[in-house]
C-alpha positions as CSV (number, residue, x, y, z in Angstrom):
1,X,-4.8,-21.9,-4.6
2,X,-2.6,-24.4,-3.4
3,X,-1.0,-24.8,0.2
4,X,2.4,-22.6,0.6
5,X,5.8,-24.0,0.7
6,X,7.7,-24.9,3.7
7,X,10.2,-22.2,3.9
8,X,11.4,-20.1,7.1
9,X,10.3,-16.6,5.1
10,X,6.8,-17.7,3.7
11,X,5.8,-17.9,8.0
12,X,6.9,-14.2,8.4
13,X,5.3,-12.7,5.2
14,X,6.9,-11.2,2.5
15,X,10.6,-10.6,1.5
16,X,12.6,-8.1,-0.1
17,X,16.1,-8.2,-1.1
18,X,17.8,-4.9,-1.2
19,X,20.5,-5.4,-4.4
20,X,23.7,-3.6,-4.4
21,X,24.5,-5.2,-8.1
22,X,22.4,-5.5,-10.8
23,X,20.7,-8.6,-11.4
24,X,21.9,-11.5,-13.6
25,X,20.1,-10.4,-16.5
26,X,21.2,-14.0,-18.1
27,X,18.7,-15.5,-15.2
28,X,15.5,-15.3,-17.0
29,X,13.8,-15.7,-13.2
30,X,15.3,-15.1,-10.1
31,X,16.0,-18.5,-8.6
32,X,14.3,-18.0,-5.4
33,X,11.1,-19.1,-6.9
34,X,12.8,-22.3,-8.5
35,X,14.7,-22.9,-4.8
36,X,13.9,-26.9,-3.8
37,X,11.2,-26.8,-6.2
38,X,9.3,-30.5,-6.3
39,X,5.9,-31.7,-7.4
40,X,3.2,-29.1,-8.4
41,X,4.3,-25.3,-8.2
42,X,3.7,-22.1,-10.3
43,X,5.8,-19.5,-10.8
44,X,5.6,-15.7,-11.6
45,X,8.0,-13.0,-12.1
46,X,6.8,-9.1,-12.6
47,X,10.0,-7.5,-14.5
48,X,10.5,-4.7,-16.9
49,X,12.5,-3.7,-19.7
50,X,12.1,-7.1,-21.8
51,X,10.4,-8.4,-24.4
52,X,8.5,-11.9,-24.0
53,X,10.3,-13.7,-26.4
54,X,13.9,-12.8,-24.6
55,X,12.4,-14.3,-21.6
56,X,10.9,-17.5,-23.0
57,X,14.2,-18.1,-24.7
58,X,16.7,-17.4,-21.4
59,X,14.0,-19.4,-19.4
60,X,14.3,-22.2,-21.4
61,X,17.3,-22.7,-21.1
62,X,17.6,-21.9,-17.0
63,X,15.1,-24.6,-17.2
64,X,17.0,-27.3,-18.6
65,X,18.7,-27.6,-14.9
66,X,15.4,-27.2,-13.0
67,X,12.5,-28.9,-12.1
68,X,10.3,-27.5,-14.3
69,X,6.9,-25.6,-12.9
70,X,3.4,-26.7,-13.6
71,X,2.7,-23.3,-15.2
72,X,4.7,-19.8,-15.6
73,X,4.1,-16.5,-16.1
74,X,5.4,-13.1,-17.1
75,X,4.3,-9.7,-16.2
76,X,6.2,-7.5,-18.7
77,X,5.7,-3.4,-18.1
78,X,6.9,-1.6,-21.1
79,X,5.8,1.8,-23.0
80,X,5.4,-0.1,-25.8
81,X,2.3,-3.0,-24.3
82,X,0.4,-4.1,-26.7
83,X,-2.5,-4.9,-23.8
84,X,-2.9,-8.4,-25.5
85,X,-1.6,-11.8,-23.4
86,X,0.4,-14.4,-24.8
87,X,0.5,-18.1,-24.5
88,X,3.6,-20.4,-25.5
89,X,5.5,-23.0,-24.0
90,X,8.8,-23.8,-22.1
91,X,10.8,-26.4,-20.6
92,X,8.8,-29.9,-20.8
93,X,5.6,-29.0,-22.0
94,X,4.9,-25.9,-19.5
95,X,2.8,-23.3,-20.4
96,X,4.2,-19.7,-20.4
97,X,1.6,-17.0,-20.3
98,X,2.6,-13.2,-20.9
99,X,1.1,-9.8,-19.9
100,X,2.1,-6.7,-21.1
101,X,1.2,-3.7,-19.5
102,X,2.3,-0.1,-19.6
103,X,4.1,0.9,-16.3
104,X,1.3,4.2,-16.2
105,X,-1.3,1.3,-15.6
106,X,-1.5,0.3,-12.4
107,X,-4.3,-1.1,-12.8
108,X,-3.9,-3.3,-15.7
109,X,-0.9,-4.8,-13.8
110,X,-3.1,-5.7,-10.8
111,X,-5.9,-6.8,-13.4
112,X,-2.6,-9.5,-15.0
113,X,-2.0,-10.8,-11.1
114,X,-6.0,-10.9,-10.8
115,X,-6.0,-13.1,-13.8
116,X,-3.4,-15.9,-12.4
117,X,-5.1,-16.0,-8.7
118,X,-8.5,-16.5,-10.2
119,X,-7.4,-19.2,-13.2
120,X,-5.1,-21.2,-10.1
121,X,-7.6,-20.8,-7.3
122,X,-8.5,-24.3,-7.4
123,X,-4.7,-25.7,-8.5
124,X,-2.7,-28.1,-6.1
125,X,0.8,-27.0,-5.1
126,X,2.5,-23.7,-4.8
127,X,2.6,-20.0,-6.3
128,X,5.8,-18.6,-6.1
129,X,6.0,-14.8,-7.4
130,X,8.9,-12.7,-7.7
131,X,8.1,-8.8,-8.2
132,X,12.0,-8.1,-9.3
133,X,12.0,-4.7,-11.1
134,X,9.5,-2.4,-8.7
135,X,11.5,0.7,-9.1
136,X,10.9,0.5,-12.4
137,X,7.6,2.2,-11.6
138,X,9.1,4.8,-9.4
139,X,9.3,7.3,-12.7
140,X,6.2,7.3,-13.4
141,X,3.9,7.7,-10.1
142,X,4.4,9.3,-6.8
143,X,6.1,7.3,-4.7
144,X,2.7,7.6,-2.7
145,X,1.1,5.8,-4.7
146,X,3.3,3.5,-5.4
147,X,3.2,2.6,-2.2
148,X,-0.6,2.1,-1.8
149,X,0.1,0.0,-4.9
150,X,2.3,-2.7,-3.7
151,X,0.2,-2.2,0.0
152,X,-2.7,-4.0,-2.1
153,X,-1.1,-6.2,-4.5
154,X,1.1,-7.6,-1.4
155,X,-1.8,-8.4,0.3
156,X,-4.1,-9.9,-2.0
157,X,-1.2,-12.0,-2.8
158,X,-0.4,-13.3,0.5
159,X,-4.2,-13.4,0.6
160,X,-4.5,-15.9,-2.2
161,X,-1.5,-18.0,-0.3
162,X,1.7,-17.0,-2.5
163,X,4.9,-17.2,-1.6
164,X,6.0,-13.6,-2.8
165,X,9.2,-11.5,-2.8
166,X,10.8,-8.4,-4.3
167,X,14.1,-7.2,-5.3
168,X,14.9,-3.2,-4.9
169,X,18.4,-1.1,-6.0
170,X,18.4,1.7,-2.7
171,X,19.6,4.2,-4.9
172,X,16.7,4.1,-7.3
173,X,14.8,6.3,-4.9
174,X,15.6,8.1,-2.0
175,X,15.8,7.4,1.7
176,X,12.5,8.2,3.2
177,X,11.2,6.3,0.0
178,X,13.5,3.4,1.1
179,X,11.9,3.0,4.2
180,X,8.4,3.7,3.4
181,X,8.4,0.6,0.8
182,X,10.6,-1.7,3.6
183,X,8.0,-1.3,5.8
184,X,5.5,-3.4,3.5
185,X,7.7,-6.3,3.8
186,X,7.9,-8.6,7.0
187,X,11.8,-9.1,6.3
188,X,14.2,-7.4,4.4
189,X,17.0,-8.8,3.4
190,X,20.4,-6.0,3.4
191,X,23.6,-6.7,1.3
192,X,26.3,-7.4,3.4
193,X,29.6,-6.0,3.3
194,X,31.4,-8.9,1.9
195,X,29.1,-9.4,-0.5
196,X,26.5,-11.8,1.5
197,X,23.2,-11.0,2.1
198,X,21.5,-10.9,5.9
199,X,18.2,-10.9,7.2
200,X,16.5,-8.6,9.4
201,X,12.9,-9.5,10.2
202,X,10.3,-6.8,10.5
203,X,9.2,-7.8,13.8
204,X,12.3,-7.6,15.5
205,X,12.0,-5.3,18.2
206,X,14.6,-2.4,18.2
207,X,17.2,-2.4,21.0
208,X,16.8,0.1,23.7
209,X,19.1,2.6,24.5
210,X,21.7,1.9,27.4
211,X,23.7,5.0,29.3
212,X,26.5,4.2,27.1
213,X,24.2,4.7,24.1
214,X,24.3,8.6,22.0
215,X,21.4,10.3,21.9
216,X,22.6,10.2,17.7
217,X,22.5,6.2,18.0
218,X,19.2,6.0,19.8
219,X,17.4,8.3,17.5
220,X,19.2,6.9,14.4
221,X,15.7,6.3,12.2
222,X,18.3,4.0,9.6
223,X,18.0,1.0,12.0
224,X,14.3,1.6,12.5
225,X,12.4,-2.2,12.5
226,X,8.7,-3.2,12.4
227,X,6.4,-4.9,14.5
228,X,2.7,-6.1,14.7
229,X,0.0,-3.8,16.3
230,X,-2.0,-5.2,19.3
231,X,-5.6,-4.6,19.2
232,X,-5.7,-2.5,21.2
233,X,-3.9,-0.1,18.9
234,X,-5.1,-0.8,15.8
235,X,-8.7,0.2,17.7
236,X,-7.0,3.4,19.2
237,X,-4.8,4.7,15.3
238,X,-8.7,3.7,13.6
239,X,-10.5,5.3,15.8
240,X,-8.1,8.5,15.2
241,X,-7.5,7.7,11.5
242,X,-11.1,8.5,10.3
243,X,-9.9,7.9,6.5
244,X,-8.7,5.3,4.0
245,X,-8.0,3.6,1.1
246,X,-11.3,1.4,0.0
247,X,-10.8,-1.7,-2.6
248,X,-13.9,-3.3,-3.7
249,X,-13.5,-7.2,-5.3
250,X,-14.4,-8.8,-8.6
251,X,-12.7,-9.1,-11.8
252,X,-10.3,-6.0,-11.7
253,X,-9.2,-3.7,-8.8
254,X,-11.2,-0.5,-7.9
255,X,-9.9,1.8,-5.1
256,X,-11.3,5.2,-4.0
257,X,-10.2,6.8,-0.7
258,X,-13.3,7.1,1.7
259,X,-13.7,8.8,5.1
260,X,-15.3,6.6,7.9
261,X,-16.2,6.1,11.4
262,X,-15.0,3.4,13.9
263,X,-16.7,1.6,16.8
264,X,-14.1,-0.1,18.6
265,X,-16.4,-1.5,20.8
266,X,-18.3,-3.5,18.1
267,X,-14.6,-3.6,16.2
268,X,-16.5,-2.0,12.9
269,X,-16.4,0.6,10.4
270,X,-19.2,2.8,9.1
271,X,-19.4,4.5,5.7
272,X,-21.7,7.0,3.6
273,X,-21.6,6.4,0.2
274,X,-23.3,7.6,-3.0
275,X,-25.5,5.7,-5.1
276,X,-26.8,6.7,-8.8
277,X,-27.0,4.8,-12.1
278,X,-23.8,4.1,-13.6
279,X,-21.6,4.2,-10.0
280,X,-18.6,1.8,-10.0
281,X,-19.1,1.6,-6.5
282,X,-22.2,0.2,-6.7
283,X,-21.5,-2.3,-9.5
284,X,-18.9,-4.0,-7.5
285,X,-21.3,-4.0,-4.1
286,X,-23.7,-6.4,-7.2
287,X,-20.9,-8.6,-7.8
288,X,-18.8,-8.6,-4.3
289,X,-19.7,-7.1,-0.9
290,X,-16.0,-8.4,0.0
291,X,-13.4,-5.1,0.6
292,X,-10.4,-4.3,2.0
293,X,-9.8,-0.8,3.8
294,X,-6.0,0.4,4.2
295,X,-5.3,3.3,6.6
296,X,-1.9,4.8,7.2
297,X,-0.2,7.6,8.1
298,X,3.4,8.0,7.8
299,X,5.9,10.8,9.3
300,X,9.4,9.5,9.2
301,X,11.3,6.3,8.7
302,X,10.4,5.2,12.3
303,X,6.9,7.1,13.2
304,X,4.2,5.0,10.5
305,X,1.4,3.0,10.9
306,X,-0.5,1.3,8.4
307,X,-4.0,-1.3,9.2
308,X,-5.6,-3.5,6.8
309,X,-9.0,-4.8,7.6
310,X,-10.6,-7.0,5.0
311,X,-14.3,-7.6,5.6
312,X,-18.2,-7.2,3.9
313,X,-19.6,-4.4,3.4
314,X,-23.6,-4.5,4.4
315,X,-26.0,-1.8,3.7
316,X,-27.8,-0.6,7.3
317,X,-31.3,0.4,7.2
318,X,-32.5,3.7,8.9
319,X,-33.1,1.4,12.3
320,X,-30.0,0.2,12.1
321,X,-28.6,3.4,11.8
322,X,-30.3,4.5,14.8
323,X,-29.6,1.9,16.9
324,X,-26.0,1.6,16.3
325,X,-25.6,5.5,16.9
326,X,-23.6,5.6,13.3
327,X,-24.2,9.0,13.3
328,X,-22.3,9.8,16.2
329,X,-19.7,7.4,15.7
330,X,-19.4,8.7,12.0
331,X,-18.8,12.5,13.2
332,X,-15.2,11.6,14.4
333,X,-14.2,10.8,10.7
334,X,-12.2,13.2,8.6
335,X,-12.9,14.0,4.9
336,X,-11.4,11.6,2.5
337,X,-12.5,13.4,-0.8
338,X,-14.4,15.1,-2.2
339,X,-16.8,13.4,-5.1
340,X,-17.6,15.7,-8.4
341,X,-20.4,13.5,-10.0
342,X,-21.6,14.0,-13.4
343,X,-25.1,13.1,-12.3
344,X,-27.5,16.1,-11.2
345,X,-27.2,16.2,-7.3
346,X,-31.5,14.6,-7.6
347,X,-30.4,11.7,-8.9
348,X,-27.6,10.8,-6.1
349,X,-28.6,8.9,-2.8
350,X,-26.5,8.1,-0.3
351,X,-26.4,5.2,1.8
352,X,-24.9,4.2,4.9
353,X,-22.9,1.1,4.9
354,X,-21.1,-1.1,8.2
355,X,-17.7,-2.5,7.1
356,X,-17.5,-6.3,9.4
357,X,-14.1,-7.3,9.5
358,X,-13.3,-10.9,8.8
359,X,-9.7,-10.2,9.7
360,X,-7.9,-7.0,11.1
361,X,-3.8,-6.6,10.5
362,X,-1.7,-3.8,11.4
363,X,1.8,-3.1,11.7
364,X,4.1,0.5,12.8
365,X,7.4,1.5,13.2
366,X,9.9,1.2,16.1
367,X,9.2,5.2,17.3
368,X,5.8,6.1,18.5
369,X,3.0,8.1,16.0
């Protein structure tokens, strides 16, 4: 995918914008992904609540003032998705390509924004994405989940080198909620009281409290920011953790949670896993030993962590076992889940895998977990 725009945000990650108004439903796409828009760039807008023709239509005509994108896309979550794409055409001659999927599938909307990284992997110029109706899915999974939703489909974005924001309503879920999403964006943008919007990056540190400072004020988890972990504690929250979120590659997303053990002093992870004929797991290990593990933990607005470490997974023979004392290092893990397989228990091996990061993230909340 191409190289990412020049913008202040794109540096600090992801934005969202907390609406107190609805959004111009006459603006087909929000116009942050059409902002000083030149040569090759893509855009993408995840939206609900519209059919695909309504969309082509109103974006035909937003585009007759615009520089028009290489390519566009729609992905459209509705009760009523017939699962099939759709192809047509807008502005000068760009394609317009439409997914809908129903907002119980999490999946098939991580499959449509699978799609579009794979077919512009090689593409010059930008991807701009815009995921403007997210608490549209709020009704129908647990906020949990939603949030290990967006967790993955943020990063893979950024991953691929989008430029990606989000638009949220506060009062379409409640405060802890609130916080819990902010915290997956690197700045959030709050509506001001006279109607202006300002910024309030995620790594900001929190001001400390002064003698003339309540004890109210310097608790108040409302004002609670964000900031990166060091390495030395992601090491100490993984080597506490002891369980995750696993996402194997390929075509379409596949996540299980999964219990490991960390060695911070070789920086890697160590998993048991099952093996027997038919296993998804395995499957994707054929196609993809890339995989990303997410662990957080979360106990107020202000008291979270969450650690990303994308990596290859590599299957450890019995020596290896022994001489990295995985068994000791795995003893420290906590259960994850636990597996009913349809296989007879004969027919299941497990194997013991090291997870070797390529890259470790992490960020927390202002208040200490």
């Amino acid at each position: 995918m191409g190289t990412r725009s020049d913008r202040a945000d794109d540096e600090v990650g992801p934005t969202l914008y907390l609406e107190s108004t609805p959004l111009d439903a006459d603006e087909a796409f929000c116009t942050d992904v059409f902002d000083d828009a030149s040569g090759e760039y893509r855009v993408v807008q995840f939206t609900a609540a519209q059919s695909f023709e309504s969309l082509r239509e109103a974006l035909d005509v937003q585009l007759e003032r615009l520089h028009d994108p290489s390519e566009a896309a729609v992905i459209i979550t509705t009760p009523q998705a017939d699962e099939e794409a759709t192809t047509s055409e807008v502005g000068a001659g760009t394609p317009l390509y439409g997914f809908q999927v129903n907002p119980h599938d999490l999946t098939g909307i991580s499959v449509a924004f699978s799609r579009l990284i794979e077919k512009w992997d090689e593409t010059e110029g930008t991807v701009r994405i815009c995921l403007r109706d997210i608490e549209s899915l709020l009704p129908y999974h647990d906020d949990d989940l939603v949030y290990r939703f967006l967790n993955t489909v943020l990063a893979t974005l950024q991953g691929a080198g989008a430029d990606v924001h989000a638009h949220l309503h506060p009062t379409a879920t409640d405060e802890q909620t609130l916080h819990m999403l902010k915290s997956l964006f690197a700045q959030v943008i709050e509506p001001g009281e006279s109607g202006e919007t300002t910024a309030t990056a995620a790594t900001e540190p929190k001001p400390e409290a002064t003698a003339d400072t309540s004890e109210a004020e310097s608790t108040d988890t409302t004002t609670a920011t964000t900031a990166a972990m060091t390495d030395a504690e992601i090491d100490a929250f993984l080597g506490s953790a002891g369980y995750g979120v696993l996402a194997f590659g390929s075509e379409g997303p596949y996540a299980v949670p999964m219990s490991y053990g960390y060695d911070a002093a070789r920086r890697e992870l160590y998993l048991h896993m099952s093996s027997f004929e038919g296993s998804e797991k395995q499957t994707r290990l054929e196609e993809s030993t890339a995989v990303s593990l997410v662990v957080t933990r979360y106990e107020r607005p202000d008291r979270w962590r969450s650690v990303v470490v994308d990596g290859q997974l590599e299957r450890l023979s019995a020596d290896e076992v022994r001489d990295r004392d995985v068994l000791s290092v795995f003893a420290d893990s906590k259960l994850a889940s636990v597996d009913v397989f349809s296989p007879k228990p004969s027919e299941i091996s497990f194997e013991w895998y090291a997870l070797t990061p390529t890259d470790i993230t992490g960020r927390q909340g202002a208040g200490s977990l």
